[in-house]
VOTOR-67213 format. One record per atom (N, C-alpha, C, O): residue in one letter; chain; atom name; x negated, y negated, z. Coordinates in steps of 0.001 Angstrom, whole numbers. Atoms other than C-alpha are relative to their C-alpha. Example, Ala and Ser with C-alpha at 12.3 -4.5 7.8 and 13.67 -1.06 7.14 Angstrom:
NODE residu chaine atome    east   north      up
NODE      A      A     N    -890    1190       0
NODE      A      A    CA  -12300    4500    7800
NODE      A      A     C    -900   -1200       0
NODE      A      A     O   -1936   -1181     665
NODE      S      A     N     820    1190     -60
NODE      S      A    CA  -13670    1060    7140
NODE      S      A     C     770   -1090     730
NODE      S      A     O     261   -2198     899
***
This chain:
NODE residu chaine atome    east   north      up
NODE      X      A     N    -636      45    1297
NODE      X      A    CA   35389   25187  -73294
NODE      X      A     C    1076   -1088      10
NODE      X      A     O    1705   -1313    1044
NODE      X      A     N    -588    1346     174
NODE      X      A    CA   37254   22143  -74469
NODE      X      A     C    1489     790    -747
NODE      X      A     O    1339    1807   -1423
NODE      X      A     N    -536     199     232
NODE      X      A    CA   40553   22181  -75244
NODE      X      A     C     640    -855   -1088
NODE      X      A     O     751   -2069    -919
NODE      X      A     N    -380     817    1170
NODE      X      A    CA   42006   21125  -78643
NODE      X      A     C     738    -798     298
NODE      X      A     O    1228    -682    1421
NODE      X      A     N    -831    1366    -592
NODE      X      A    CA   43952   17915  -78517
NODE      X      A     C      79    -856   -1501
NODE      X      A     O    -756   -1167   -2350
NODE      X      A     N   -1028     210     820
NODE      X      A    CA   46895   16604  -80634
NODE      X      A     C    -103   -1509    -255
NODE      X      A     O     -60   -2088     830
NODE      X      A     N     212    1540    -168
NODE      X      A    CA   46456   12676  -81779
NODE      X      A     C    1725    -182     437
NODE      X      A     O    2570     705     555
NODE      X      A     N    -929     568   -1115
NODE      X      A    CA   49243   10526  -80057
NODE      X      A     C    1463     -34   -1351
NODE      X      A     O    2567     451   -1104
NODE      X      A     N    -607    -348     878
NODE      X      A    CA   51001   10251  -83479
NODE      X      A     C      40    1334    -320
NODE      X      A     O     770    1211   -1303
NODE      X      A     N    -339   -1249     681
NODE      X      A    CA   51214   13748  -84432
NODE      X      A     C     665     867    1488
NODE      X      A     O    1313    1897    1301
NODE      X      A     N    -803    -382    -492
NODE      X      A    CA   52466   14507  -81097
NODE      X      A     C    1614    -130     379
NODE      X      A     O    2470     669     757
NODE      X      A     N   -1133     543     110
NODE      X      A    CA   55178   12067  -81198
NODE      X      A     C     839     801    -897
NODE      X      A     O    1865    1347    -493
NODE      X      A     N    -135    -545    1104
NODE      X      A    CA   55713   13498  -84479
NODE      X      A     C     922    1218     493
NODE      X      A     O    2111    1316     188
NODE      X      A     N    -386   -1240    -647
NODE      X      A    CA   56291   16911  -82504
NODE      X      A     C    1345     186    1179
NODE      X      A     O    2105    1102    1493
NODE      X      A     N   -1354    -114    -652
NODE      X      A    CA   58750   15624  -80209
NODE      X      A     C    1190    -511    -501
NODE      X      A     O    2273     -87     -98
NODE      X      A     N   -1210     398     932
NODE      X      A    CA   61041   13738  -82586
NODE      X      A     C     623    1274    -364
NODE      X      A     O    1815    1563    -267
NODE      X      A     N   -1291   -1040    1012
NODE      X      A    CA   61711   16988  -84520
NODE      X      A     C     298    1034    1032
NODE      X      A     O     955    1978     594
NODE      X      A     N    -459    -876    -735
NODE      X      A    CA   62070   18967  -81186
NODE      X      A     C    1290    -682     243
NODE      X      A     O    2327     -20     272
NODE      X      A     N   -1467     676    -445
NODE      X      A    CA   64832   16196  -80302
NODE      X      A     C     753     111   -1036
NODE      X      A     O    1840     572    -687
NODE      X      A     N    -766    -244     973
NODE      X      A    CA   66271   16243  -84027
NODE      X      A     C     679    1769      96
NODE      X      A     O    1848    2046    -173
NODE      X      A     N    -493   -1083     627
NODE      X      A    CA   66298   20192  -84079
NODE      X      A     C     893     270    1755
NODE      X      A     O    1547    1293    1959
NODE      X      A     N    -844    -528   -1289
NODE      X      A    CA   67918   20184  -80255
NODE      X      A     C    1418    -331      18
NODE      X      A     O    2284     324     598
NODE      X      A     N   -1333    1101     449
NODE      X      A    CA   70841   17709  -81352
NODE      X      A     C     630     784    -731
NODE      X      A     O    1762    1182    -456
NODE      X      A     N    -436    -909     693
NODE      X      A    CA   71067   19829  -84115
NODE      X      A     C     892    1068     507
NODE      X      A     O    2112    1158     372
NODE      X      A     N    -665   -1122    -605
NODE      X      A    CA   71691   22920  -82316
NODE      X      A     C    1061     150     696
NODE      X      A     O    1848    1091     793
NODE      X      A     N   -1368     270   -1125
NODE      X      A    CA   74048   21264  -79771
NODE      X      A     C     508    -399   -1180
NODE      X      A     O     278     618   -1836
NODE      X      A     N    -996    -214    1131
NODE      X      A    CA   76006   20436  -82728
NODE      X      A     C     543     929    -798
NODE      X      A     O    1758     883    -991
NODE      X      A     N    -251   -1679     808
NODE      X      A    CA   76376   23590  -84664
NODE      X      A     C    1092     652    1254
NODE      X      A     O    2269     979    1105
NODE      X      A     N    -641    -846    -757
NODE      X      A    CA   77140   25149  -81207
NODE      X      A     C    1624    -626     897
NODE      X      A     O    2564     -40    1433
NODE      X      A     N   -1712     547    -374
NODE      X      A    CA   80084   22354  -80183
NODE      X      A     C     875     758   -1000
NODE      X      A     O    1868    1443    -755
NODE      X      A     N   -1375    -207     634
NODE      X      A    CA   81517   22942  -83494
NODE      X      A     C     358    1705     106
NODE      X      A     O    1523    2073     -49
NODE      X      A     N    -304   -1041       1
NODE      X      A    CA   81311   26473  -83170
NODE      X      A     C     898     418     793
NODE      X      A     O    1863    1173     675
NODE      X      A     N   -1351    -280   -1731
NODE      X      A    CA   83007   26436  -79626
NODE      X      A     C    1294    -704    -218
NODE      X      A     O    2191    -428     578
NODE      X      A     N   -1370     801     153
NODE      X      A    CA   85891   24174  -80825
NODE      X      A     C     588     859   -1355
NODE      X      A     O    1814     758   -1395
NODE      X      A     N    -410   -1020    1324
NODE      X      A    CA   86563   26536  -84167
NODE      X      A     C     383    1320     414
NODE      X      A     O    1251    1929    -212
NODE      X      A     N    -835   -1090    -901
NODE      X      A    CA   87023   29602  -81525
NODE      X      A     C     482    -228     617
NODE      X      A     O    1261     662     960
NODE      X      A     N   -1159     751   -1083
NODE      X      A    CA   88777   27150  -78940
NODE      X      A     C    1424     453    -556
NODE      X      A     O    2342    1026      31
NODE      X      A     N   -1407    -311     574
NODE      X      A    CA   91471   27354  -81754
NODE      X      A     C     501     825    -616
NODE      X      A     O    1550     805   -1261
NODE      X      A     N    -666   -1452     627
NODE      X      A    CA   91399   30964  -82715
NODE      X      A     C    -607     -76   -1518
NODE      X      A     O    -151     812   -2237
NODE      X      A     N     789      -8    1167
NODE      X      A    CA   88984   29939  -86094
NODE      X      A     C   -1034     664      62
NODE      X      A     O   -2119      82      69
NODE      X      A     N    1593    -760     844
NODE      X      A    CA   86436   32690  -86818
NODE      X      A     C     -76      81    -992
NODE      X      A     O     363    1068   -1583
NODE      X      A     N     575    -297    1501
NODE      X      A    CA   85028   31785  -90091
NODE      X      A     C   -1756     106     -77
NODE      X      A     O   -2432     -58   -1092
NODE      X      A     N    1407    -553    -167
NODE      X      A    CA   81408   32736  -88740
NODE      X      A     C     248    1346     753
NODE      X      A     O    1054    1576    1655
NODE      X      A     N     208   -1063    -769
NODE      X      A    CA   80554   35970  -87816
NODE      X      A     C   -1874    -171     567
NODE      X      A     O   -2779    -992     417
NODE      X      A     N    1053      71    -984
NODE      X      A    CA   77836   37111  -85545
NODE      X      A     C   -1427    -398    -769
NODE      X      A     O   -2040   -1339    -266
NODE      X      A     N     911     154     114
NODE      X      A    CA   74987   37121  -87468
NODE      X      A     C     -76   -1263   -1203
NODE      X      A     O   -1268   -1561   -1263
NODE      X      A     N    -554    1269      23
NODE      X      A    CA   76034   33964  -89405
NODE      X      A     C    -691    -910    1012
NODE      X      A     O   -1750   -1526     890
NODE      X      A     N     607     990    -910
NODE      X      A    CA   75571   32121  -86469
NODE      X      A     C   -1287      10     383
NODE      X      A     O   -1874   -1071     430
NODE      X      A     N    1742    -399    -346
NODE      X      A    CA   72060   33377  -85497
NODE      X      A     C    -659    -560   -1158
NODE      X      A     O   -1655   -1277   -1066
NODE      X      A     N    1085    1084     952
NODE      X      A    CA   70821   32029  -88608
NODE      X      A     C     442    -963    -338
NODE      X      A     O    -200   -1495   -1244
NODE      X      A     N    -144    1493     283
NODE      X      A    CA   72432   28959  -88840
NODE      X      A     C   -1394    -307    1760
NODE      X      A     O   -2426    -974    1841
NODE      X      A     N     845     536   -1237
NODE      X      A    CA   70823   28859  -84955
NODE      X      A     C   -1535      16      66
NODE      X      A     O   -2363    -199     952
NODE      X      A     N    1542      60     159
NODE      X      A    CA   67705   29163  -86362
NODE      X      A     C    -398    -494   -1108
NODE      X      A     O   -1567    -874   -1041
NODE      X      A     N     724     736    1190
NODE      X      A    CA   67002   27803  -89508
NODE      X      A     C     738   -1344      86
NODE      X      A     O     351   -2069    -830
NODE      X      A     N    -834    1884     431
NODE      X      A    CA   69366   24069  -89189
NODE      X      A     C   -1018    -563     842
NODE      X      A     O   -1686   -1451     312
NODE      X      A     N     895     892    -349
NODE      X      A    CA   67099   23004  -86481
NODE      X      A     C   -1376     -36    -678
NODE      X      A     O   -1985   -1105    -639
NODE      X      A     N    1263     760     589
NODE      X      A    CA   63800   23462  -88482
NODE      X      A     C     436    -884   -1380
NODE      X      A     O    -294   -1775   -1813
NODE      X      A     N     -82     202    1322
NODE      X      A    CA   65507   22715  -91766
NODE      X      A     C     630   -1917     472
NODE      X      A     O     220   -2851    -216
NODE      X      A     N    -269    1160    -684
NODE      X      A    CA   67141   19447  -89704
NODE      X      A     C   -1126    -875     357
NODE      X      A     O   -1186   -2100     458
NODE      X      A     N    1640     916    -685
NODE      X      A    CA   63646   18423  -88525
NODE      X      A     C    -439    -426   -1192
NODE      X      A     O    -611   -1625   -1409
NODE      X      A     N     693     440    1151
NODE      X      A    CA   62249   18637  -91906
NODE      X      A     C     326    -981    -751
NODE      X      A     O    -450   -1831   -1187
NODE      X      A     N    -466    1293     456
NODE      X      A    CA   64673   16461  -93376
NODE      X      A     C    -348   -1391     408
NODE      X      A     O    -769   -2294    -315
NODE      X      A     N     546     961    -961
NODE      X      A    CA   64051   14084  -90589
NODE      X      A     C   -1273    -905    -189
NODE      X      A     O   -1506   -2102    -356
NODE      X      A     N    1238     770     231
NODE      X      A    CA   60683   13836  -90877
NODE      X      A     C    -484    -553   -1316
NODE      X      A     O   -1396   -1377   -1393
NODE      X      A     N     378      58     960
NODE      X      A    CA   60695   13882  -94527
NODE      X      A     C     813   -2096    -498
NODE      X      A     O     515   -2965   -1317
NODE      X      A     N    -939    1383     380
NODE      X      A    CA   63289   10529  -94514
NODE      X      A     C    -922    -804     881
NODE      X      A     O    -740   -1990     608
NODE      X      A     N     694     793   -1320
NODE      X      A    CA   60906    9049  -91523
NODE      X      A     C   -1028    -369   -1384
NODE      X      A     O   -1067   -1464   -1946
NODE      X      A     N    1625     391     980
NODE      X      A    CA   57716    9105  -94135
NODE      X      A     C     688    -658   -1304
NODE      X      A     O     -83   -1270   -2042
NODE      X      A     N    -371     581    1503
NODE      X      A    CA   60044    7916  -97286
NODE      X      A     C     333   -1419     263
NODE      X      A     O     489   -2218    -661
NODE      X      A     N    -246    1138    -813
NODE      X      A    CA   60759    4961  -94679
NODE      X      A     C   -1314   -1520    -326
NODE      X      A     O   -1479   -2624    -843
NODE      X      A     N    1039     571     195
NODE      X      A    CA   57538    4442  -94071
NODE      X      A     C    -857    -796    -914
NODE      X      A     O   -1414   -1881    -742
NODE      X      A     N     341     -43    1937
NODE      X      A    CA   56377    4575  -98031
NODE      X      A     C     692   -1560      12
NODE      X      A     O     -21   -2558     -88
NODE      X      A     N   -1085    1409     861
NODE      X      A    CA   59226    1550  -98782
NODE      X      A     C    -466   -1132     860
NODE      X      A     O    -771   -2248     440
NODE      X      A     N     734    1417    -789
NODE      X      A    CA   57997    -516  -95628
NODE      X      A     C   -1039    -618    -500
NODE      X      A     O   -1047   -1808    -814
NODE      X      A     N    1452      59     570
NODE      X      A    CA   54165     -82  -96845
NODE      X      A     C     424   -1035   -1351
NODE      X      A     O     -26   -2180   -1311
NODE      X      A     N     -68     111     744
NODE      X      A    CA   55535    -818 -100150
NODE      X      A     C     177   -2041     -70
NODE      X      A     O    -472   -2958    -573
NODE      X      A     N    -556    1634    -598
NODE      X      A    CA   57634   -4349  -98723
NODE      X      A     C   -1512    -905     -74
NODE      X      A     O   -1966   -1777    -815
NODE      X      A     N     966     458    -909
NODE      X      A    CA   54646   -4911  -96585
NODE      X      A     C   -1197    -938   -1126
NODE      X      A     O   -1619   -2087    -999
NODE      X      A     N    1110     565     530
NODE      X      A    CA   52029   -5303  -99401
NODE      X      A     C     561   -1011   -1159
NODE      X      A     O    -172   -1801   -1755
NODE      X      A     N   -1020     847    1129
NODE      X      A    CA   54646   -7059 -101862
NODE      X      A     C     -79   -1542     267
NODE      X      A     O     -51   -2488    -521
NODE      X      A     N    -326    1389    -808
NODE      X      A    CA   54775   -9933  -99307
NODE      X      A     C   -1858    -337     407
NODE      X      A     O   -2139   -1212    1226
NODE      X      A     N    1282      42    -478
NODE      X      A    CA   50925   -9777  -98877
NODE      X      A     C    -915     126    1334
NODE      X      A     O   -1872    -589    1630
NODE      X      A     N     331     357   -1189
NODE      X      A    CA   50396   -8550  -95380
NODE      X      A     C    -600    1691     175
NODE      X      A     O    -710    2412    -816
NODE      X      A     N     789   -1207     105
NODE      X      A    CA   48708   -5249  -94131
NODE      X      A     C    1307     969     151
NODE      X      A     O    2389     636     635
NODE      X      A     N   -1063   -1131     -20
NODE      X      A    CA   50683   -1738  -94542
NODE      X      A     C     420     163    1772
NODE      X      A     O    -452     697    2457
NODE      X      A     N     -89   -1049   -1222
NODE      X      A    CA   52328    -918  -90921
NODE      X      A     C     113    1182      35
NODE      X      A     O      76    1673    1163
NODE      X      A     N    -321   -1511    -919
NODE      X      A    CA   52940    2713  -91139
NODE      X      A     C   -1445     222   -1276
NODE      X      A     O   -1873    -327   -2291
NODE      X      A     N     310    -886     989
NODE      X      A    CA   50756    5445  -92167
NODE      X      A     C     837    1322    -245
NODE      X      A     O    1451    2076     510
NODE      X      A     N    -924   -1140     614
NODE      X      A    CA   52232    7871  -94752
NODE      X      A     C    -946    1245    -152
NODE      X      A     O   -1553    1629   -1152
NODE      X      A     N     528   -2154     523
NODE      X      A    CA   50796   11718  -94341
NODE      X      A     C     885     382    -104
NODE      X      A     O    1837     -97     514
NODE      X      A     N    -470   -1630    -194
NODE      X      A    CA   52324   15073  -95311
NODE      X      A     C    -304     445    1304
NODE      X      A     O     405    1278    1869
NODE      X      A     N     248   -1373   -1515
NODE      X      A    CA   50934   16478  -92060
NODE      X      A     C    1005    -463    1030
NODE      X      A     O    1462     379    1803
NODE      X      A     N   -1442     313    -753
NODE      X      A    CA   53888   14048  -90166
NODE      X      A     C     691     677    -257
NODE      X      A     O    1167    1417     604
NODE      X      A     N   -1700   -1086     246
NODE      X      A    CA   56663   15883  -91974
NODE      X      A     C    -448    1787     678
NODE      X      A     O     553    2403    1045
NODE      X      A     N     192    -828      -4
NODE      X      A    CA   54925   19125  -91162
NODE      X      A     C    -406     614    1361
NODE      X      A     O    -555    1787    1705
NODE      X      A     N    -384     336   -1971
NODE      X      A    CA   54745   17997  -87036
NODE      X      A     C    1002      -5      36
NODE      X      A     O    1574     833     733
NODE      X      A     N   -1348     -70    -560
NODE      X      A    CA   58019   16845  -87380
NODE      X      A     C     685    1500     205
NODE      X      A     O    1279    1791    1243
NODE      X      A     N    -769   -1237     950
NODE      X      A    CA   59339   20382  -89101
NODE      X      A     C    -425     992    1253
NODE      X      A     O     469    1739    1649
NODE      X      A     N     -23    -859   -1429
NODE      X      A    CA   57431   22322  -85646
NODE      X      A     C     434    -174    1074
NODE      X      A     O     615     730    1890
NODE      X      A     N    -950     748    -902
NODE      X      A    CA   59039   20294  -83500
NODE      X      A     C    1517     724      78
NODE      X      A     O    2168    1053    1069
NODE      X      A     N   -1495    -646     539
NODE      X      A    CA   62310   21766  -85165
NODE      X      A     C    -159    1460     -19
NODE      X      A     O     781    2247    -130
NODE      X      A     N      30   -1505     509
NODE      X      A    CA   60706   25100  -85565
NODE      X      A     C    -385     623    2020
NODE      X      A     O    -288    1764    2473
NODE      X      A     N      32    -659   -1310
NODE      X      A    CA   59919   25232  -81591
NODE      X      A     C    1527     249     721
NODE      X      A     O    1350    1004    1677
NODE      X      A     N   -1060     368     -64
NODE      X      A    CA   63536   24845  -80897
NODE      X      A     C     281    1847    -670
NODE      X      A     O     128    2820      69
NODE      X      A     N     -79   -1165     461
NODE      X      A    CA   64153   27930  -82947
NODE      X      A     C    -353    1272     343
NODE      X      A     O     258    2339     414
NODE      X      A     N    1056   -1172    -889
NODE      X      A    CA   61113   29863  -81431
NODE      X      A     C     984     101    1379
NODE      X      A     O     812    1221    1859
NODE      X      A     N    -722     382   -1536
NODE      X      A    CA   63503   29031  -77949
NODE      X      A     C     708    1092    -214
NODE      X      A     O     751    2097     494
NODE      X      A     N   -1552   -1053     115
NODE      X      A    CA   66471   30905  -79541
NODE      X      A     C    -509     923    -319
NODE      X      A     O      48    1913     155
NODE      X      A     N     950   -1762     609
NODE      X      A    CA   64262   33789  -81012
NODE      X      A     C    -167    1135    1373
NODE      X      A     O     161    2304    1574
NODE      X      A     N     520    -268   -1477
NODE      X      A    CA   62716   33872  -77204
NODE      X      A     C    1324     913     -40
NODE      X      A     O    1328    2048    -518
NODE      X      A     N   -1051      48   -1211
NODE      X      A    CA   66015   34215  -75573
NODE      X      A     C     804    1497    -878
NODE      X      A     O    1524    2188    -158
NODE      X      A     N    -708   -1454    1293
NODE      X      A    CA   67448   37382  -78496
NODE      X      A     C    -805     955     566
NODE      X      A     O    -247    2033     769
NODE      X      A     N     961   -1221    -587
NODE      X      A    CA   64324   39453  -76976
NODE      X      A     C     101     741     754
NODE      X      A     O    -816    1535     966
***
């Protein structure tokens, strides 16, 4: 039995928004640690659990969604000036990027179990 297999773009795709939604997370969780460093709780517990889970997919999605609107305006350049499109623009990129961001999440879900 064969093994399904990811094209080279759509895996890329998959690790961008794991790196967007990991950045993410280490951000949320600095500022969080520097806001109780100084005696600031304006999150409570479960607060934080869903910021720690929905900014990195919702971070990815953005991501990928500004990556393909990129793309779109290059294409757009590209054929203006008469030369072939470099990128291709799918929906199914933003929707690699966005699991990328959503495995990241699945991590922190894991680790609550």
């Amino acid at each position: 039995m064969k093994l399904p297999t990811l094209p080279a773009d759509k895996a890329n795709h998959v690790i961008y928004g794991y790196t967007i939604g990991t950045v993410t997370l280490l951000m949320l969780n600095t500022l969080i640690f520097i806001l109780l460093t100084y005696s600031i709780n304006i999150f409570d517990v479960k607060t934080v659990l869903m910021l720690q889970l929905i900014l990195p997919i919702l971070s990815a999605l953005i991501g990928g969604k500004l990556k393909e609107m990129l793309d779109a305006k290059a294409n757009k350049i590209a054929i203006s000036k008469g030369v072939r499109k470099p990128h291709s623009v799918e929906s199914a990129d933003i929707k690699f990027t966005s699991f990328g961001g959503a495995m990241v999440s699945l991590i922190i879900l894991a680790m609550l179990i």
